[in-house]
N, CA and C atoms as a LAMMPS dump frame, in Angstrom:
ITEM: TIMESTEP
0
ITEM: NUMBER OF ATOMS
633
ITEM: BOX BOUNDS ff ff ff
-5.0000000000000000e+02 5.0000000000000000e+02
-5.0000000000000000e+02 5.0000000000000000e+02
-5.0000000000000000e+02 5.0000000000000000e+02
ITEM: ATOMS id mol type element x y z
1 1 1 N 12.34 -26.793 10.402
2 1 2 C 12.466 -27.08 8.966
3 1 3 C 11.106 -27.225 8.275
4 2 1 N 9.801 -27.903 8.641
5 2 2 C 8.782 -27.798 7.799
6 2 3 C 8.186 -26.765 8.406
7 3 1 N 8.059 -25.794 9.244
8 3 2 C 7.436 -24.714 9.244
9 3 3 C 8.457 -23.715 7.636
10 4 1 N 9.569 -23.622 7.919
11 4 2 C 10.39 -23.244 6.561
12 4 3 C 10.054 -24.129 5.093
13 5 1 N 10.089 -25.202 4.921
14 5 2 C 9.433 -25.767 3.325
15 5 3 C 8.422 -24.904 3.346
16 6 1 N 6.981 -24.631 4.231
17 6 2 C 6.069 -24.767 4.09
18 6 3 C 5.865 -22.811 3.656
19 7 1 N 6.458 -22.215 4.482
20 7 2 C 6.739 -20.601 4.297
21 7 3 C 7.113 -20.772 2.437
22 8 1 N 8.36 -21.469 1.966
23 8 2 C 8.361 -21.455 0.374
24 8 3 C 7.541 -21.896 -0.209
25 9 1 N 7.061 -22.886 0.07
26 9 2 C 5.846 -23.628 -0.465
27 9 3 C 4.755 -22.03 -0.617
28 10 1 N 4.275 -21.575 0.16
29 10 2 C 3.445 -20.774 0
30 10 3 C 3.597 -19.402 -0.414
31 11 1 N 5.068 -18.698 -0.325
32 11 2 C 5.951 -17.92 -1.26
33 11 3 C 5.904 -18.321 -2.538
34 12 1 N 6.158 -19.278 -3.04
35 12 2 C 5.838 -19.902 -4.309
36 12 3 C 4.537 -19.837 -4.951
37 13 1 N 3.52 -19.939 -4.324
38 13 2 C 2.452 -19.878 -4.776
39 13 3 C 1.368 -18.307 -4.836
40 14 1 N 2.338 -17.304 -4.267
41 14 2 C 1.881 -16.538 -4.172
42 14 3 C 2.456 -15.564 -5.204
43 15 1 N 4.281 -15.926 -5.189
44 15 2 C 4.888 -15.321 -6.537
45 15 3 C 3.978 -15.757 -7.76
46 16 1 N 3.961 -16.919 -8.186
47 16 2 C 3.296 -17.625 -9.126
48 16 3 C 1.868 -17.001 -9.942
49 17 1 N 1.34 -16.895 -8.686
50 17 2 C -0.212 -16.161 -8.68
51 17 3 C -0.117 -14.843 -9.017
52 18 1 N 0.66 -13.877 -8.353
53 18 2 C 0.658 -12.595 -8.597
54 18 3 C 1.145 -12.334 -10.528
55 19 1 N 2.095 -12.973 -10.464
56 19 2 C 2.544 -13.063 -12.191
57 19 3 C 1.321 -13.126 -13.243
58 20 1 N 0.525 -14.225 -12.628
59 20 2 C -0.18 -14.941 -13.613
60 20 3 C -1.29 -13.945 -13.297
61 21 1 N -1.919 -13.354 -12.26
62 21 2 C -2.963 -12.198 -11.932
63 21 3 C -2.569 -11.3 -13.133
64 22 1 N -1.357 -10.724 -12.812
65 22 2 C -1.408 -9.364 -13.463
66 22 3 C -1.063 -9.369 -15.106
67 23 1 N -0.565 -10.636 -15.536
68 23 2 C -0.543 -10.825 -16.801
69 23 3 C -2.065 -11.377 -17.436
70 24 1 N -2.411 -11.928 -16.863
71 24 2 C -3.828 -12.3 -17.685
72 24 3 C -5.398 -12.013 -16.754
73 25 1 N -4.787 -11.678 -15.969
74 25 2 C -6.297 -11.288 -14.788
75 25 3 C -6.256 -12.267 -13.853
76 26 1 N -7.203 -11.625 -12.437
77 26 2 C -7.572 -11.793 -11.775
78 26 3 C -8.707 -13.757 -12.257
79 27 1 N -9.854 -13.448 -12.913
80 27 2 C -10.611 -14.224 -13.455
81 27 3 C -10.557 -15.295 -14.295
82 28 1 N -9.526 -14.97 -15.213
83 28 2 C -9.299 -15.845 -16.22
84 28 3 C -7.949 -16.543 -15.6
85 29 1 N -7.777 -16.063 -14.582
86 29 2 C -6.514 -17.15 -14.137
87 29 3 C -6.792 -18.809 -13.345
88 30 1 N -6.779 -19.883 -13.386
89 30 2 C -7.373 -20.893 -12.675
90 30 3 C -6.337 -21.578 -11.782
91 31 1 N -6.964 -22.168 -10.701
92 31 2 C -6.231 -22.568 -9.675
93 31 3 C -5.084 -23.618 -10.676
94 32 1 N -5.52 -24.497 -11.71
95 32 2 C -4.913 -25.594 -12.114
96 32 3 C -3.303 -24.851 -12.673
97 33 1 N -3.856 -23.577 -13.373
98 33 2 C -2.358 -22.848 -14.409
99 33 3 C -1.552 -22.468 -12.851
100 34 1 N -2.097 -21.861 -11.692
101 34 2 C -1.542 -21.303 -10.532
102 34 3 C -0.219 -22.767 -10.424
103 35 1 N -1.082 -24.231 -9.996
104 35 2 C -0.639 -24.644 -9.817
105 35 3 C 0.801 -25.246 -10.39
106 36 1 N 0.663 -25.183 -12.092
107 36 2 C 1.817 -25.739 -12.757
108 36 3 C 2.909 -24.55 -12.661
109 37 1 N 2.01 -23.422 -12.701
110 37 2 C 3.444 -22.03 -12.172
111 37 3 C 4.485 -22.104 -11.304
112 38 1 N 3.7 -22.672 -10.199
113 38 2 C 4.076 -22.296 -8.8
114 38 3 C 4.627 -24.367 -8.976
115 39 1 N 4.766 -25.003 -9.85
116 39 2 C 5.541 -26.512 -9.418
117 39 3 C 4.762 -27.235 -8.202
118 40 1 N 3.425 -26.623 -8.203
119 40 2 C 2.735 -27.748 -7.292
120 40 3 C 1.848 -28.13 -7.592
121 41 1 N 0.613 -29.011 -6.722
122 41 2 C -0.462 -29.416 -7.13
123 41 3 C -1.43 -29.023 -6.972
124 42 1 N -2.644 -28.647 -7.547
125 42 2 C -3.804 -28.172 -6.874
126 42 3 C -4.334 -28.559 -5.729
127 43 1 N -3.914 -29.638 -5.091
128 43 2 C -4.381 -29.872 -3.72
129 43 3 C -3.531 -29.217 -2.832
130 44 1 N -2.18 -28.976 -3.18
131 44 2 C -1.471 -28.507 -2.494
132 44 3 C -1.224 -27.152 -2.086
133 45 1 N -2.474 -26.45 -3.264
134 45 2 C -2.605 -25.187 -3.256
135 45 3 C -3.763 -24.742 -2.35
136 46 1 N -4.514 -26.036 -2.205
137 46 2 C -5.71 -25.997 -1.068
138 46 3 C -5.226 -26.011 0.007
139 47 1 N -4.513 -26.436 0.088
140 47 2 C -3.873 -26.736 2.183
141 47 3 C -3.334 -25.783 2.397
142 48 1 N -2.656 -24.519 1.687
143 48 2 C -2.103 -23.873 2.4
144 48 3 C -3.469 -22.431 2.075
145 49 1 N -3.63 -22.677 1.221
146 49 2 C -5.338 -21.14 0.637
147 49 3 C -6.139 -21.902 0.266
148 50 1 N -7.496 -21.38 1.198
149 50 2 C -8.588 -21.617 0.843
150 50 3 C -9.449 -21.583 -0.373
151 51 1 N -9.079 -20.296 -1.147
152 51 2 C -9.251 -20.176 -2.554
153 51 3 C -8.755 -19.205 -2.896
154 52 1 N -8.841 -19.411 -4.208
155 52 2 C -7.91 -18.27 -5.004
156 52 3 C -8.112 -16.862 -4.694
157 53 1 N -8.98 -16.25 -3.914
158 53 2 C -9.182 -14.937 -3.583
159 53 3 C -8.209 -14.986 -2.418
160 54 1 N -8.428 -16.39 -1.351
161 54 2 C -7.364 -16.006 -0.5
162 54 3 C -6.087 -16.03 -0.553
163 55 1 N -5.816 -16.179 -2.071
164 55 2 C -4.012 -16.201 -2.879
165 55 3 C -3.946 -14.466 -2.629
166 56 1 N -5.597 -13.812 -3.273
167 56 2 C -5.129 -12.821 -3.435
168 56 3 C -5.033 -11.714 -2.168
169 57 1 N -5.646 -12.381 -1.412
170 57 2 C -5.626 -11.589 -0.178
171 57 3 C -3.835 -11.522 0.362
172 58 1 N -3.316 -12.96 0.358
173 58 2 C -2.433 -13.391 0.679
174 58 3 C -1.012 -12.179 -0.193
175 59 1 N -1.6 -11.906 -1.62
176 59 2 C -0.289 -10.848 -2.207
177 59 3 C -0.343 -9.571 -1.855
178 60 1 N -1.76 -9.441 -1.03
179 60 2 C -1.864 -7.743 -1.073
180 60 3 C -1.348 -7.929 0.33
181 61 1 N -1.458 -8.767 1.4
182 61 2 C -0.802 -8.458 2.75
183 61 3 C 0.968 -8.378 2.562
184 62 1 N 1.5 -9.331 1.575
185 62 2 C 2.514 -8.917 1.142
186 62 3 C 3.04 -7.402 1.003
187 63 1 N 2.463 -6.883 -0.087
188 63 2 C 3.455 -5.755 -0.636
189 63 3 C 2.885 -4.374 0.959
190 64 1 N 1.494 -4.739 1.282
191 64 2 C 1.145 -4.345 2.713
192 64 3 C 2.12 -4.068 3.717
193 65 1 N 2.273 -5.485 4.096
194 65 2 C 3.926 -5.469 5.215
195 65 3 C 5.515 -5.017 4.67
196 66 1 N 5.641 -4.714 3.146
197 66 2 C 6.519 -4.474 2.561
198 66 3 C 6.598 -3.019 2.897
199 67 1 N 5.508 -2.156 2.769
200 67 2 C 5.094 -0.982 2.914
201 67 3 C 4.745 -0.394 4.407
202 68 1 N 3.971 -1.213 5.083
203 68 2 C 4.475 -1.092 6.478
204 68 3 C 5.826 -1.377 7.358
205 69 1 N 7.089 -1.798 7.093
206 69 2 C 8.266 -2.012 7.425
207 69 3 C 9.001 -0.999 6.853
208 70 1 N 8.569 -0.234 5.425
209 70 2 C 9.048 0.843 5.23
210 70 3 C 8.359 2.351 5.863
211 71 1 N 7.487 2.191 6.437
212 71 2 C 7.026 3.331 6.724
213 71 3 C 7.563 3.209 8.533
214 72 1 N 7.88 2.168 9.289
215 72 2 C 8.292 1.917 10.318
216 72 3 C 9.896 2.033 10.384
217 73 1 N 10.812 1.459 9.1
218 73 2 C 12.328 1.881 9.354
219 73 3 C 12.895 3.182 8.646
220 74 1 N 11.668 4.191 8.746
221 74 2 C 11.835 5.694 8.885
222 74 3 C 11.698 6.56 9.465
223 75 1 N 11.901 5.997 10.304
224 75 2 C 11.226 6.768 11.949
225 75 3 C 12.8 7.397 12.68
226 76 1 N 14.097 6.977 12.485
227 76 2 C 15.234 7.311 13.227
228 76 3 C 15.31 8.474 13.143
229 77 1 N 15.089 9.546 12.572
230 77 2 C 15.279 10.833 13.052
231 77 3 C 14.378 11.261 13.649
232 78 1 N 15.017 12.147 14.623
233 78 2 C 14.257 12.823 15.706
234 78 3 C 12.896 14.676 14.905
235 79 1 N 13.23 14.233 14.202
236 79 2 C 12.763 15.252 13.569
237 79 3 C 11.344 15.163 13.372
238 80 1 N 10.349 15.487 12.998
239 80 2 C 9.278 14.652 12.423
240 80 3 C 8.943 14.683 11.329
241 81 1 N 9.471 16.296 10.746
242 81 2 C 9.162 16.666 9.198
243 81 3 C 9.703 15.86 8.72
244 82 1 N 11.439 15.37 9.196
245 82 2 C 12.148 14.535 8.402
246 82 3 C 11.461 13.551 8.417
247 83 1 N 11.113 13.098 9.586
248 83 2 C 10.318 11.693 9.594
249 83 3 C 9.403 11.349 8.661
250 84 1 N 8.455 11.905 8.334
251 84 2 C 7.317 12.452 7.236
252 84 3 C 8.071 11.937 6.099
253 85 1 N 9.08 12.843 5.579
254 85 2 C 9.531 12.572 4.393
255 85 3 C 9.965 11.488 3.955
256 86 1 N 11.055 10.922 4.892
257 86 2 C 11.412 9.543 5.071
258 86 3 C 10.848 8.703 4.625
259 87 1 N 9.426 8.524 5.351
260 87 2 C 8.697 7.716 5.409
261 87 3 C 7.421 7.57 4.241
262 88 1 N 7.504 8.699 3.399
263 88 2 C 7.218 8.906 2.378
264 88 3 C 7.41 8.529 1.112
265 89 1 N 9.035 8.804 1.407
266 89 2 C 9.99 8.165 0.541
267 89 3 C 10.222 6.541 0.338
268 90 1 N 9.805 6.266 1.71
269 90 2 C 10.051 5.112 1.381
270 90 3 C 8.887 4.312 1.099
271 91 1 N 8.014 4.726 1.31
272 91 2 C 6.411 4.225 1.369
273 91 3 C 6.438 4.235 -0.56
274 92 1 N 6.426 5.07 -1.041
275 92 2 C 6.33 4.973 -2.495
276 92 3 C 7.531 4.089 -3.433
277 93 1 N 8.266 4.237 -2.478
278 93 2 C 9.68 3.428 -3.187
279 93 3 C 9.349 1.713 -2.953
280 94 1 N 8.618 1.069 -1.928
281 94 2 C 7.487 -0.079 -1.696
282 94 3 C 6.546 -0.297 -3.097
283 95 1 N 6.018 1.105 -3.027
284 95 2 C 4.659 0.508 -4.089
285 95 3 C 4.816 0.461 -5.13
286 96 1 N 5.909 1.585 -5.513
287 96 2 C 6.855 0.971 -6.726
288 96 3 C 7.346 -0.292 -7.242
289 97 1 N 8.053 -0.765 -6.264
290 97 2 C 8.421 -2.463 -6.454
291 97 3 C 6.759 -3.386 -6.826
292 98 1 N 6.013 -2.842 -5.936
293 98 2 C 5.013 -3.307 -6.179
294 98 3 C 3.697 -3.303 -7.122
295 99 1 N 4.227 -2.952 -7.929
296 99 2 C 3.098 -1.569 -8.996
297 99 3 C 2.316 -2.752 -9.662
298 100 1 N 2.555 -4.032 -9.594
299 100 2 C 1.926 -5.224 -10.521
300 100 3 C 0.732 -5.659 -9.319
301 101 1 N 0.836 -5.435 -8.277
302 101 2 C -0.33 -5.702 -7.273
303 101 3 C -1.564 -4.523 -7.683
304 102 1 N -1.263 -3.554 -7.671
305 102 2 C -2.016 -2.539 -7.648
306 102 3 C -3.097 -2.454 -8.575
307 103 1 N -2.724 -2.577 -9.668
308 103 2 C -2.946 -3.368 -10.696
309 103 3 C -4.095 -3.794 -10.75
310 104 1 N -3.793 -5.505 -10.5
311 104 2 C -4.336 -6.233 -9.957
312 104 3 C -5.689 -5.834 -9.149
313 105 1 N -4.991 -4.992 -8.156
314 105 2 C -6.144 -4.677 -6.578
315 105 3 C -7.175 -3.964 -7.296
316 106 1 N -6.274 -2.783 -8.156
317 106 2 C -7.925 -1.952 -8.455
318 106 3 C -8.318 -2.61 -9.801
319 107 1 N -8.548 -3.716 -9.966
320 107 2 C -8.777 -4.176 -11.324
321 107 3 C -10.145 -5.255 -10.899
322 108 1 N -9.564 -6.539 -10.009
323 108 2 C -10.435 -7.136 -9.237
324 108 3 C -10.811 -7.197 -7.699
325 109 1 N -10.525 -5.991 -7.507
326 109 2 C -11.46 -6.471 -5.69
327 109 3 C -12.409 -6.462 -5.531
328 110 1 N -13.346 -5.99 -6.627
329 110 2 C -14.975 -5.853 -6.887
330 110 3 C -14.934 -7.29 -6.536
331 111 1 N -13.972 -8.152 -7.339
332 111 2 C -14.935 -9.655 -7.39
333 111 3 C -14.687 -10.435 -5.847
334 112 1 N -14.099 -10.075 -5.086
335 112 2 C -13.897 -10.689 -3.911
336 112 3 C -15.174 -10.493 -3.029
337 113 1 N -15.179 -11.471 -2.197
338 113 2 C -16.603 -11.327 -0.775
339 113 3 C -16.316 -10.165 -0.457
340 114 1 N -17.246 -9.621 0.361
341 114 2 C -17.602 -8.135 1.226
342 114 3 C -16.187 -9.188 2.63
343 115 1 N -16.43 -10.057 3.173
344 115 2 C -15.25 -10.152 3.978
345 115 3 C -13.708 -10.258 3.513
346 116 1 N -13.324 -10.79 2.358
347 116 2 C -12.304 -10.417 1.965
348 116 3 C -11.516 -8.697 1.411
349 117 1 N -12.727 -8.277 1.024
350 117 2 C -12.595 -6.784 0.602
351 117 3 C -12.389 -6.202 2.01
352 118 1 N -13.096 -6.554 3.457
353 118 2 C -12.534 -5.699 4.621
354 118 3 C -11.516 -6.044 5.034
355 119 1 N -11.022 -7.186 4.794
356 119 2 C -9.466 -7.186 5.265
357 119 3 C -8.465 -6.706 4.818
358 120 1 N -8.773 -6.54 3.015
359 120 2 C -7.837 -5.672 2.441
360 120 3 C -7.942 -4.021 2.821
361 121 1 N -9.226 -4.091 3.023
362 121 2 C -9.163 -2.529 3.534
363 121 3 C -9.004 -2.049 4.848
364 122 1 N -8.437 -2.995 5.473
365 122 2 C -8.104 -3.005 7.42
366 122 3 C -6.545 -2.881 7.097
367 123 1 N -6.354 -3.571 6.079
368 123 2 C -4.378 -3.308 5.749
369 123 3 C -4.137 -2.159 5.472
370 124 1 N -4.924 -1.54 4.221
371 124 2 C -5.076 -0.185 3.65
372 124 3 C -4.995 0.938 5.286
373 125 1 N -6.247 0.494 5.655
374 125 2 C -6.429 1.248 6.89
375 125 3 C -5.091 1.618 8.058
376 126 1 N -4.408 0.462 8.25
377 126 2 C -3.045 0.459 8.841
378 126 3 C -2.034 1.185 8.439
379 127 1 N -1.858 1.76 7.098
380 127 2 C -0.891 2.029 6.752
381 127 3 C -1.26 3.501 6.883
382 128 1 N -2.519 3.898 6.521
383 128 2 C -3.308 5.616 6.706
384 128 3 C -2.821 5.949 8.049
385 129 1 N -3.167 4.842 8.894
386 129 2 C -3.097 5.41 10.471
387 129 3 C -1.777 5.766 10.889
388 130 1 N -0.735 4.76 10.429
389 130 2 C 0.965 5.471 10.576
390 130 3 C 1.02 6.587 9.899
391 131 1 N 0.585 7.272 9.082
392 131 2 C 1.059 8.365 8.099
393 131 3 C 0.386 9.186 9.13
394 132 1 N -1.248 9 9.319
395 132 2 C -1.671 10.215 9.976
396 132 3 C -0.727 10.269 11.802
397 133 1 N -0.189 9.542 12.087
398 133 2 C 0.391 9.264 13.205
399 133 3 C 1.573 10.171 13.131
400 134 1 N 2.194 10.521 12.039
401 134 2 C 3.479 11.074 11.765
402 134 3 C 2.855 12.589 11.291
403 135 1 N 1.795 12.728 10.876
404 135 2 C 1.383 14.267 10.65
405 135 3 C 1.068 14.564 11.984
406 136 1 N 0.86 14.094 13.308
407 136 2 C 0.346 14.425 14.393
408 136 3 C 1.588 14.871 15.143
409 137 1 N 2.784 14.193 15.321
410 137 2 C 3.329 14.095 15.379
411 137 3 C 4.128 15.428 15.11
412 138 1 N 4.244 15.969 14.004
413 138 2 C 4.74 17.159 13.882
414 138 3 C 3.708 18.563 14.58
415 139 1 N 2.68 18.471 14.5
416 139 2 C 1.302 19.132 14.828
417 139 3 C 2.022 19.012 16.513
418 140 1 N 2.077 17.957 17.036
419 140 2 C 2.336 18.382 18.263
420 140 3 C 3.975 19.116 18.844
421 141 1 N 4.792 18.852 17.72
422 141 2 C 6.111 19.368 17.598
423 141 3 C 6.149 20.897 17.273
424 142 1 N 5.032 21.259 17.117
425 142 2 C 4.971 22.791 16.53
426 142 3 C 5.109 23.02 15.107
427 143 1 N 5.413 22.226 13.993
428 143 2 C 6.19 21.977 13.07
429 143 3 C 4.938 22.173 11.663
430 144 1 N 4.112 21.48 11.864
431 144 2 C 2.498 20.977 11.439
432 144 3 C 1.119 22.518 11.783
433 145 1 N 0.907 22.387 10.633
434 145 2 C -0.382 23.827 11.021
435 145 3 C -1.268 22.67 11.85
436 146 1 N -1.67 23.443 13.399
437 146 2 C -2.784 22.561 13.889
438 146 3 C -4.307 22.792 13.9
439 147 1 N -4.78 23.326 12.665
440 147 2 C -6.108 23.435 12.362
441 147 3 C -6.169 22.456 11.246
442 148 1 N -5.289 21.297 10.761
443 148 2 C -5.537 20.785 9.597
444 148 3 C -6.938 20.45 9.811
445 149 1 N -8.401 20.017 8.85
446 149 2 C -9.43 20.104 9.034
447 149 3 C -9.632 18.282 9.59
448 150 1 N -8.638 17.256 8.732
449 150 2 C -8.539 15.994 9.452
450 150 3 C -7.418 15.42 8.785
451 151 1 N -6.645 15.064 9.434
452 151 2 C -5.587 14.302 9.475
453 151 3 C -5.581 13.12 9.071
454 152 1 N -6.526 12.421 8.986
455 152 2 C -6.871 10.79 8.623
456 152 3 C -7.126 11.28 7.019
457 153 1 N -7.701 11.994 6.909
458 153 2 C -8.182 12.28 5.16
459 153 3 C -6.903 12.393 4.341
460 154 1 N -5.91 13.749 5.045
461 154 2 C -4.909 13.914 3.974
462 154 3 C -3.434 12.682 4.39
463 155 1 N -3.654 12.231 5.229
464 155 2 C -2.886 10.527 5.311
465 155 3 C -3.466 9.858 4.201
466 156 1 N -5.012 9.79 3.835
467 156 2 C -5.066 8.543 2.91
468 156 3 C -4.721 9.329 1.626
469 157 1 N -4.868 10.339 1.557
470 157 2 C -4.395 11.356 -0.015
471 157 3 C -3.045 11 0.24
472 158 1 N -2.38 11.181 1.511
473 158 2 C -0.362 10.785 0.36
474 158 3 C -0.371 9.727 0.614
475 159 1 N -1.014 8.45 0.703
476 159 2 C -1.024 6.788 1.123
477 159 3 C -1.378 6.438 -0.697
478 160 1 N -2.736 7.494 -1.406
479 160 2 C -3.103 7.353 -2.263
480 160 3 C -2.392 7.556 -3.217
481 161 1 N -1.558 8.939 -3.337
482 161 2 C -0.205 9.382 -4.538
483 161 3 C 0.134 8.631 -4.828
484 162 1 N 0.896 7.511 -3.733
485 162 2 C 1.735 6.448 -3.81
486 162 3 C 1.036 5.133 -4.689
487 163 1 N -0.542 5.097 -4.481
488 163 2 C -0.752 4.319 -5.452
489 163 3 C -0.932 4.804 -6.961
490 164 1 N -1.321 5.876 -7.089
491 164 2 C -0.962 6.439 -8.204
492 164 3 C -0.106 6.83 -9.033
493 165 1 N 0.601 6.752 -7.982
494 165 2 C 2.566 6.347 -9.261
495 165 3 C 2.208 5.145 -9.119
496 166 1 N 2.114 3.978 -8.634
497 166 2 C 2.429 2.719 -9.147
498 166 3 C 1.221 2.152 -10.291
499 167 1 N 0.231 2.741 -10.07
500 167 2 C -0.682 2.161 -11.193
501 167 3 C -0.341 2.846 -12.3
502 168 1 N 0.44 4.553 -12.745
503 168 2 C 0.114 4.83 -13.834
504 168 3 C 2.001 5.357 -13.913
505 169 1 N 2.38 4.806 -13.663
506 169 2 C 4.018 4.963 -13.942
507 169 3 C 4.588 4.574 -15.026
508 170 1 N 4.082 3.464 -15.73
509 170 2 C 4.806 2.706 -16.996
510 170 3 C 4.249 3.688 -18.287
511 171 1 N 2.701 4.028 -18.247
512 171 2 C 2.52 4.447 -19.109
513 171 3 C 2.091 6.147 -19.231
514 172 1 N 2.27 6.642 -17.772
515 172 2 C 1.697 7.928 -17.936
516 172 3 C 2.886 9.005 -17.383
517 173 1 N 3.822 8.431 -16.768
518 173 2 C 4.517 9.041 -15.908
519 173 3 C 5.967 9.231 -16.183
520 174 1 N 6.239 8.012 -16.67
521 174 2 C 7.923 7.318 -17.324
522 174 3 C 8.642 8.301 -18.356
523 175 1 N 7.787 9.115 -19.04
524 175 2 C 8.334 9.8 -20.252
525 175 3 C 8.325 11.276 -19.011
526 176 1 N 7.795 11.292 -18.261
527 176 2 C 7.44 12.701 -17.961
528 176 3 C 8.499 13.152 -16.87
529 177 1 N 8.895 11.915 -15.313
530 177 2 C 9.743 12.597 -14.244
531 177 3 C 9.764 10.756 -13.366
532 178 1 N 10.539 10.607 -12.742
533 178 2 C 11.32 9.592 -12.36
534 178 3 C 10.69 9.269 -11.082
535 179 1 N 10.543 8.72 -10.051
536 179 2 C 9.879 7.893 -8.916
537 179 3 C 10.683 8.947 -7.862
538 180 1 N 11.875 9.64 -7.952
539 180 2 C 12.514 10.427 -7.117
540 180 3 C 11.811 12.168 -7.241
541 181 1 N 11.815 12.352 -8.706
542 181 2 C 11.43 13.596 -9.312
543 181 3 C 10.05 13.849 -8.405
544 182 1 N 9.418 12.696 -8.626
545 182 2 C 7.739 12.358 -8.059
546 182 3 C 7.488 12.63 -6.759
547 183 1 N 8.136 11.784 -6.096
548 183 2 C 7.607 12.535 -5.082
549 183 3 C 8.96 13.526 -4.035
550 184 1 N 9.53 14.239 -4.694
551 184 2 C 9.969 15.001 -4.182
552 184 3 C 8.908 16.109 -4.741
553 185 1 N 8.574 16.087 -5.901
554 185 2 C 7.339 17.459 -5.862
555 185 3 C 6.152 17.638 -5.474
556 186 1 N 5.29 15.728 -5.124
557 186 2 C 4.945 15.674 -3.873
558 186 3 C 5.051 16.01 -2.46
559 187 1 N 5.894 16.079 -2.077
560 187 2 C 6.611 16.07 -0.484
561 187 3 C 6.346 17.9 -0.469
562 188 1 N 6.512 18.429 -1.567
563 188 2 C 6.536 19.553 -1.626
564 188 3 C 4.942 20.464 -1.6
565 189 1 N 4.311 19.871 -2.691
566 189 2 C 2.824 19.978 -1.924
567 189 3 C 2.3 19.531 -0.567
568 190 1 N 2.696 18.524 -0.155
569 190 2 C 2.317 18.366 1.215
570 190 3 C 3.122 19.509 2.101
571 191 1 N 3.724 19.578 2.022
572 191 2 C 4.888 20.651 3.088
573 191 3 C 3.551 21.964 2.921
574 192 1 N 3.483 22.682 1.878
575 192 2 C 2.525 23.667 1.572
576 192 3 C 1.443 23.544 2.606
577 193 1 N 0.396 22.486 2.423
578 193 2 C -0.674 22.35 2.411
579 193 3 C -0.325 21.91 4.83
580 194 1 N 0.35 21.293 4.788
581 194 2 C 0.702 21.218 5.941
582 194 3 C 0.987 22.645 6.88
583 195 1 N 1.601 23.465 6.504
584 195 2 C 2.282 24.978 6.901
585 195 3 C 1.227 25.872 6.839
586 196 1 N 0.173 25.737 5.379
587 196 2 C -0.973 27.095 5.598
588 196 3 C -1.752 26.935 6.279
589 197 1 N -1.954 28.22 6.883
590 197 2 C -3.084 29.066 7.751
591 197 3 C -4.268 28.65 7.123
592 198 1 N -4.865 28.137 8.123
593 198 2 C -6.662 27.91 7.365
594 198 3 C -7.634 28.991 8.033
595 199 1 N -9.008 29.265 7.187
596 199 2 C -9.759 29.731 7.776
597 199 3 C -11.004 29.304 8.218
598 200 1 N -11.28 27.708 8.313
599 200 2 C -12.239 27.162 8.592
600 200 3 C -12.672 27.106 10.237
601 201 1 N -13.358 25.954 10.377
602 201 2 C -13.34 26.028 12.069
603 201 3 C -12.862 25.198 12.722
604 202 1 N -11.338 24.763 12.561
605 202 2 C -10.638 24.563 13.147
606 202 3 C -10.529 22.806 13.206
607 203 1 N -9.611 22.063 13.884
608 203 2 C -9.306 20.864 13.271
609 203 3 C -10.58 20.17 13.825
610 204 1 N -10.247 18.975 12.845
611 204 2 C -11.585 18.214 13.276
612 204 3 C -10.77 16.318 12.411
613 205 1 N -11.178 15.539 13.251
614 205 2 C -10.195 14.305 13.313
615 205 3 C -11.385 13.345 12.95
616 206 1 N -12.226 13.308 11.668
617 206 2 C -13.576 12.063 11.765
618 206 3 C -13.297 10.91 11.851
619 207 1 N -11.579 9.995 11.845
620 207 2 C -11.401 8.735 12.159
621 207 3 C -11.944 8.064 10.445
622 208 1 N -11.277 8.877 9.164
623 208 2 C -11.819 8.748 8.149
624 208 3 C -11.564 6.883 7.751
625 209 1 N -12.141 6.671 7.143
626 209 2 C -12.221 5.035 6.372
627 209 3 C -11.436 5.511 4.832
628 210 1 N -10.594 4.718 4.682
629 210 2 C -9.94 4.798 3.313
630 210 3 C -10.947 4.459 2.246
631 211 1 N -11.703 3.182 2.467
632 211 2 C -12.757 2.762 1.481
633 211 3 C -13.852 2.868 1.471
């Protein structure tokens, strides 16, 4: 039971925070407003986060594991292309729900420490490595052209789409084609770009860094 209070307790403060982030910023938000949001006290916001960056670390591992559980309960078909898609599908249908983090992320992570910025980008990093895991995956299925030039690169390009519907969906996207429309004509450039014949020199895997 107080390992459970203590899980809401800090659910609370993280809903709270994310609201108050993306409505008025990252900066201008203070631990004291966090606290009357979230129905607790500022000390109480200390015991469970160190500081308000680690609130924010704390929302991006959120919609993170939201997005990693979807890219993991798309794996049941034996297929891999399907798999791909699946997992595509569901990966953007995540960042969707999540489009108020994103926000947020590319708005203030400048202001966070160089160690908080690598942990967000070790999450980032996790989620590249399942995608490129599932382009390999077909590559070894026969399915996948196997000269792609690196596999880690065009993982973080459809890891990236996905943030790009969620950052520019309300105002750039909404009048134009629907979160389904999207990336089904996505899925469709990748299929392309996956299938053609290259003429370079052949694959090459640099173990790319998202950031």
């Amino acid at each position: 039971m107080p390992s459970l209070i203590r899980d809401m307790r800090q659910a609370a403060i993280v809903d709270a925070a994310r609201d108050l982030f993306s409505r008025q910023g990252y900066h201008k938000t203070t631990m004291p407003e966090i606290a009357k949001a979230a129905g607790a006290s500022v000390g109480l916001i200390y015991y469970h986060f160190t500081s308000k960056a680690d609130i924010l670390v704390a929302i991006v591992k959120e919609f993170h594991d939201a997005g990693l559980a979807a890219l993991l309960g798309a794996n049941a078909s034996s297929d891999p292309s399907e798999r791909l898609d699946a997992a595509v599908r569901e990966l953007y249908t995540a960042f969707d729900h999540y489009s108020r983090v994103f926000v947020i992320l590319y708005k203030d992570l400048a202001a966070l420490s160089r160690e908080e910025r690598q942990r967000i980008y070790a999450l980032e990093e996790e989620t590249v490595n399942h995608v490129a895991a599932l382009i390999r995956a077909g590559q070894q299925a026969g399915q996948f052209a196997a000269d792609i030039p690196d596999t880690g690169l065009l993982a973080a390009n459809i890891v990236g789409l996905g943030h790009l519907w969620a950052l520019k969906k309300t105002w750039y996207f909404a009048s134009r084609l629907t979160l389904a429309q999207y990336t089904d004509t996505q899925l469709r450039y990748l299929h392309i770009m996956l299938s053609a014949p290259r003429d370079d020199e052949g694959s090459q895997d640099h173990g790319f860094q998202s950031f």
